[in-house]
Backbone as numpy.savetxt, mean C-alpha at the origin, in Angstrom:
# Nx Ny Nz CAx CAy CAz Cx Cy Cz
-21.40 -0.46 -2.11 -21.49 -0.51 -0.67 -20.72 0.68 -0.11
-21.41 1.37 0.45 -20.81 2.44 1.21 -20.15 2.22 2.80
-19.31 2.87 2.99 -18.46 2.59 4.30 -19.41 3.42 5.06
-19.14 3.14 6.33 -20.19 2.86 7.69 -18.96 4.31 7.92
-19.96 4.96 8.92 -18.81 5.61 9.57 -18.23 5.74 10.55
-16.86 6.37 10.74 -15.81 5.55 11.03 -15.32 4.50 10.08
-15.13 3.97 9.49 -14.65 3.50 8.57 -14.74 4.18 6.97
-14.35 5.11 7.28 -13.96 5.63 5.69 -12.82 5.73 5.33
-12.35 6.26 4.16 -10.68 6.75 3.68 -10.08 6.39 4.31
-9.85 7.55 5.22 -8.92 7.78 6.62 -8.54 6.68 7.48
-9.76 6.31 8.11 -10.01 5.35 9.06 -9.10 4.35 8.35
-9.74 3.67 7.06 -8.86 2.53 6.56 -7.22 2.61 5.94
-7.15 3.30 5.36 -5.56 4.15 5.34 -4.93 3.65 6.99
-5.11 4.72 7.72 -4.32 4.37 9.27 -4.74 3.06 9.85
-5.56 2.30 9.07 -5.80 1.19 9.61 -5.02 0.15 8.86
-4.63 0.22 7.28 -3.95 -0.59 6.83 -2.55 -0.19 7.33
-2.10 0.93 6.74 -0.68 1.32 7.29 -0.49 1.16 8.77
-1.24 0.93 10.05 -0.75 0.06 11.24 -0.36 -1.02 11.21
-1.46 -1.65 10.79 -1.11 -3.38 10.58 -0.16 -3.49 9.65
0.57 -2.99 8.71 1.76 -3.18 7.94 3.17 -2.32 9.01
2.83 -1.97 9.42 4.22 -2.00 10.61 4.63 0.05 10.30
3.63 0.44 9.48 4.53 1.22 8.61 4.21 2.52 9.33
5.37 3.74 9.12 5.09 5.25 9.29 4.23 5.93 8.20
4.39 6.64 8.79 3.42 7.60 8.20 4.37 8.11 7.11
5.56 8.62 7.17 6.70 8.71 5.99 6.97 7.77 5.73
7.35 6.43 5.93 7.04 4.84 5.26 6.35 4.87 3.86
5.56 5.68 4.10 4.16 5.14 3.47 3.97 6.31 2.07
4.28 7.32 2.33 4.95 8.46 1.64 6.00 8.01 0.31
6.85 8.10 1.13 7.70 7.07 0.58 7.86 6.29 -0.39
7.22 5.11 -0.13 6.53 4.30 -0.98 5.55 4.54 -2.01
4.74 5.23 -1.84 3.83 5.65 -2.80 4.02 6.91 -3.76
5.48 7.26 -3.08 5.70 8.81 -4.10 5.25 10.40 -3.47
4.73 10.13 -2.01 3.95 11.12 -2.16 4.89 12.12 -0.88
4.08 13.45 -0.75 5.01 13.80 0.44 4.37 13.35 1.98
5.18 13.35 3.09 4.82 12.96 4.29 3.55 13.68 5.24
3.42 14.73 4.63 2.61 15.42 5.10 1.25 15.34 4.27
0.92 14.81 3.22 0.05 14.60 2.01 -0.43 13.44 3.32
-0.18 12.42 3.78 -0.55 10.79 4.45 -1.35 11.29 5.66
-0.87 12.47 6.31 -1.21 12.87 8.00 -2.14 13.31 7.01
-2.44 14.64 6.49 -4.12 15.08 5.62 -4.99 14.53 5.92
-4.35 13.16 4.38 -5.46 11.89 4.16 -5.71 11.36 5.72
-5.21 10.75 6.35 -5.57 10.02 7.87 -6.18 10.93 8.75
-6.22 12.35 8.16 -6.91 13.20 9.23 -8.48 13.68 8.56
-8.51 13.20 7.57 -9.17 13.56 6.51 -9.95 15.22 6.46
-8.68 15.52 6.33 -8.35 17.06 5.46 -8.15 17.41 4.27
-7.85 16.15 4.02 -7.91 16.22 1.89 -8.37 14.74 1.41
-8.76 14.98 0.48 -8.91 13.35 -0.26 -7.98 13.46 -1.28
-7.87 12.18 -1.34 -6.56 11.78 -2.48 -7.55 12.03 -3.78
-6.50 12.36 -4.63 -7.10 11.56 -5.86 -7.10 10.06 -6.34
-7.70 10.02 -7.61 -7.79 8.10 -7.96 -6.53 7.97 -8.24
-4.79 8.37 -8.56 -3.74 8.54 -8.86 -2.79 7.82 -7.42
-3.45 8.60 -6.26 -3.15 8.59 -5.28 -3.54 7.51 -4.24
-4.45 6.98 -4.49 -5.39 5.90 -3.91 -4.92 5.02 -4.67
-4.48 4.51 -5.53 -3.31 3.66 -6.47 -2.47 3.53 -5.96
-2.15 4.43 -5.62 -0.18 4.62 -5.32 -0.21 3.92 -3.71
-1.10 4.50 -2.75 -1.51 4.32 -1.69 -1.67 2.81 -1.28
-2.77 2.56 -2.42 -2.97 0.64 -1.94 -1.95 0.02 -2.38
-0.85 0.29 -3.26 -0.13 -0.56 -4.49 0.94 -0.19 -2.74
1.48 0.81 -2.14 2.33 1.07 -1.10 1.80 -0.03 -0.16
0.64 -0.32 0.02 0.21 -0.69 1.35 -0.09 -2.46 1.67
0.05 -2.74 0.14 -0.21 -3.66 -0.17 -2.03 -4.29 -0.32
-2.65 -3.37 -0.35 -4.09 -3.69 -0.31 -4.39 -3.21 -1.45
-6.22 -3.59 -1.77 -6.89 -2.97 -2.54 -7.19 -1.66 -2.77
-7.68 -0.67 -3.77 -7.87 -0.01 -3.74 -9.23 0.08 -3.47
-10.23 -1.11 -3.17 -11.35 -1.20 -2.93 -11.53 -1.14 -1.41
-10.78 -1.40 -0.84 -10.46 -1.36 0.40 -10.84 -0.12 1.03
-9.10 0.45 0.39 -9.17 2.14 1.19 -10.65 2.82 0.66
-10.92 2.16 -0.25 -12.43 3.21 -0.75 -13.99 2.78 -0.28
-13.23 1.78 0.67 -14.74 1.09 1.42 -16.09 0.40 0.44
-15.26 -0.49 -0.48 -16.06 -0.87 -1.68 -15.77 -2.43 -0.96
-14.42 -2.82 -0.44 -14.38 -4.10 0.37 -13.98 -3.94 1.91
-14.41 -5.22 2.48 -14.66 -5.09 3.30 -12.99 -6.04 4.36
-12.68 -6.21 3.18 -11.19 -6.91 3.23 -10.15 -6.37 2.87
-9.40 -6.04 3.92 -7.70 -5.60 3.68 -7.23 -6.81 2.43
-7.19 -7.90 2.17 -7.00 -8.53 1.74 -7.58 -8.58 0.31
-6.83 -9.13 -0.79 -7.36 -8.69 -2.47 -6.25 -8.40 -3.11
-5.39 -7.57 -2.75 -3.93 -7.37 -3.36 -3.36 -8.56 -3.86
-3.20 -8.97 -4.90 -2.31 -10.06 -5.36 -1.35 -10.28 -4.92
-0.86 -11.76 -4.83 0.53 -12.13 -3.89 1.27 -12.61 -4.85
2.61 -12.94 -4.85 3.22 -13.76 -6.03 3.56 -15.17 -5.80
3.67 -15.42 -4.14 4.06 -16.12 -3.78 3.24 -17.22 -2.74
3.41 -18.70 -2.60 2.52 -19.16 -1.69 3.30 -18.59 -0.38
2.17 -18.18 1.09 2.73 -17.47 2.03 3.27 -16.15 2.46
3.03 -15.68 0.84 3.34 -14.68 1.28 3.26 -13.52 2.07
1.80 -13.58 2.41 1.01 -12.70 3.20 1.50 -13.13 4.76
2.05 -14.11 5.19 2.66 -14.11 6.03 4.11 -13.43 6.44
4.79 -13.07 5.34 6.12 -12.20 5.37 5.29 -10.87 6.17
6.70 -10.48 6.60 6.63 -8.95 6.90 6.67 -8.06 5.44
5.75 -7.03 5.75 5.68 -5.64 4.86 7.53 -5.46 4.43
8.47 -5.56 4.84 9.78 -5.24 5.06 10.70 -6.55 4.10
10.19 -8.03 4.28 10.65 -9.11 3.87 9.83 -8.93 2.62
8.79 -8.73 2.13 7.93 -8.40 0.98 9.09 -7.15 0.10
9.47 -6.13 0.75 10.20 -5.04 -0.18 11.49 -5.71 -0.34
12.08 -6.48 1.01 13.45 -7.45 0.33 13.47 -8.36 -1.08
12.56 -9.00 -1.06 12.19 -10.06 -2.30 11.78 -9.02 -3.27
11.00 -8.32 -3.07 10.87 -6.97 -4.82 12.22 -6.17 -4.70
13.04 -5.96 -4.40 14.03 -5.62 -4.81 15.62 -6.84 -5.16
15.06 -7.87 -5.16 15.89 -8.94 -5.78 15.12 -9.23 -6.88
14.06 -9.25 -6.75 13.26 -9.45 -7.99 13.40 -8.18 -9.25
13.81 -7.15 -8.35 13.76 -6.16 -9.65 15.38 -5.95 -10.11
16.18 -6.22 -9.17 17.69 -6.88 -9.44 17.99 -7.58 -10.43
17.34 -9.00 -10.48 16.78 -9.47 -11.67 16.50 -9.67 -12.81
15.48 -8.80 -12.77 14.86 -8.27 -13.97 16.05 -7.52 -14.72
16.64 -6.90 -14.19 17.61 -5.40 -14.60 18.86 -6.53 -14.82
19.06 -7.16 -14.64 20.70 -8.22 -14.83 20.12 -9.10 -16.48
18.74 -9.40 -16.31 18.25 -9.83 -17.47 17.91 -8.80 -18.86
17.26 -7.60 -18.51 17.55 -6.62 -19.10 18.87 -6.38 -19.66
20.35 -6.52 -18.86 21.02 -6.22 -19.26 21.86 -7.23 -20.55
21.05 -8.03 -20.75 22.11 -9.30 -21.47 22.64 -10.49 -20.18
22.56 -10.18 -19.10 23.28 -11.16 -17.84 22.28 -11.80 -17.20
22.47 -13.18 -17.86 21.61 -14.14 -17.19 22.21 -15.19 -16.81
């Protein structure tokens, strides 16, 4: 299924990263990339690569089917939790970083 236009890359990129509360360096950020790489993509002056469109949905919390207009749903990203999709983008990075706290205390022998 091909995206309609207006709804391509771009379009869905600045459309997920609104509804997640997030900047445009937010989003950078998160995905590894530089801040000016996100304005490009949303202006669509460059296309990501498949590396990048990974990094992008895995940041944004969506599919990568999504940003690539294969779904038609922000929604698809796996949750871990019941409700979770109701947290904020922000309360979501609080709980993965206790969770990866965690992990690393268990890693260490400290459980």
């Amino acid at each position: 299924m091909a995206a309609e236009e207006g709804d391509d890359f771009s379009a869905r990129l600045t459309r997920a990263r609104e509804q997640r509360g997030l900047s445009q360096a937010e989003v950078a950020r998160l995905a590894g990339l530089q801040a000016a790489a996100i304005g490009h993509f949303e202006r669509d002056r460059r296309k990501p690569s498949f590396a990048n469109v990974r990094a992008l949905a895995r940041a944004l919390n969506v599919s990568s089917d999504f940003l690539l207009g294969r779904s038609a749903s922000m929604e698809g990203a796996t949750t871990a939790f019941r409700g979770e999709e109701n947290l904020s983008y922000h309360d979501r990075e609080h709980i993965q970083l206790m969770i990866d706290m965690m992990n690393q205390r268990r890693g260490d022998g400290k459980v």
